[in-house]
N, C-alpha and C positions, 0 to 999 in steps of 0.2 A: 626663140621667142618670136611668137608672129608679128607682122608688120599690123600697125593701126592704121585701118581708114577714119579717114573722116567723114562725120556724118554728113548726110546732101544737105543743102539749104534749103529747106521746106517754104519757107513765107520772106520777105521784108519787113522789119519790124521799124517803125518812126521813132525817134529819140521820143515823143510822146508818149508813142505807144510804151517805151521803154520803161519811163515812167510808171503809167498805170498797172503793167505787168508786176511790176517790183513791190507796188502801193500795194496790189491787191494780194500778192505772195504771201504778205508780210499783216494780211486783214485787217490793213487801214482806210478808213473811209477819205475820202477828199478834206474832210472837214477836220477830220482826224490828222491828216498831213500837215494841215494848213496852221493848226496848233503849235507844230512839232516846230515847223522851218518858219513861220512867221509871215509868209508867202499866202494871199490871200486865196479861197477857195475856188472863187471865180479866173484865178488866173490859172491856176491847178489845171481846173478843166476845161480850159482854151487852150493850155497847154498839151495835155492826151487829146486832146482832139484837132490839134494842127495848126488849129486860130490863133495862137501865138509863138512865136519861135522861143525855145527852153531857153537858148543863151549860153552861156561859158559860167557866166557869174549865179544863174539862178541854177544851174547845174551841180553847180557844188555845195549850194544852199540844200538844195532837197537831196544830194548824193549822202550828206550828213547826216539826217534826219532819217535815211532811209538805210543807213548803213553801207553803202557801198561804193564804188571808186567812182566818180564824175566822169569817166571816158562809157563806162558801162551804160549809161545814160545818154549822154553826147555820142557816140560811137556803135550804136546795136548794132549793127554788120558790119563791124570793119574787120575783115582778115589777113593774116598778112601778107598772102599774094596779091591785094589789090593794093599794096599800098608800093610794088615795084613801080 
């Protein structure tokens, strides 16, 4: 069985950005989020845009709403050789 590489790390991705990446995967609009999680629209998008820090607690709010684990979100680059 051949050995797997891993793929190279192309970009850095912002817990923001993580965000928007996931919102848009999933072809929800900001406003359309903002429905889901309760989390106003304006904070949504000072959120993907850096102007406000995601947070631990609003991370699991839109991780719900968006389907998927709050590390995913809090954590886009984390591998686990950086965490020796």
């Amino acid at each position: 069985m051949p050995k797997l590489i891993p793929a190279k790390k192309r970009i850095d991705v912002s817990p923001g950005e993580s965000v928007r990446i996931i919102r848009e995967l999933q072809s929800l609009s900001q406003t359309q989020l903002s429905s889901l999680c309760g989390i106003p629209q304006t904070t949504i998008s000072s959120i993907e845009t850096g102007r406000v820090n995601l947070g631990v607690e609003r991370a699991k709010v839109l991780a719900t709403s968006l389907h998927c684990h709050p590390a995913v979100l809090v954590f886009p680059g984390w591998q686990l050789e950086s965490a020796a």
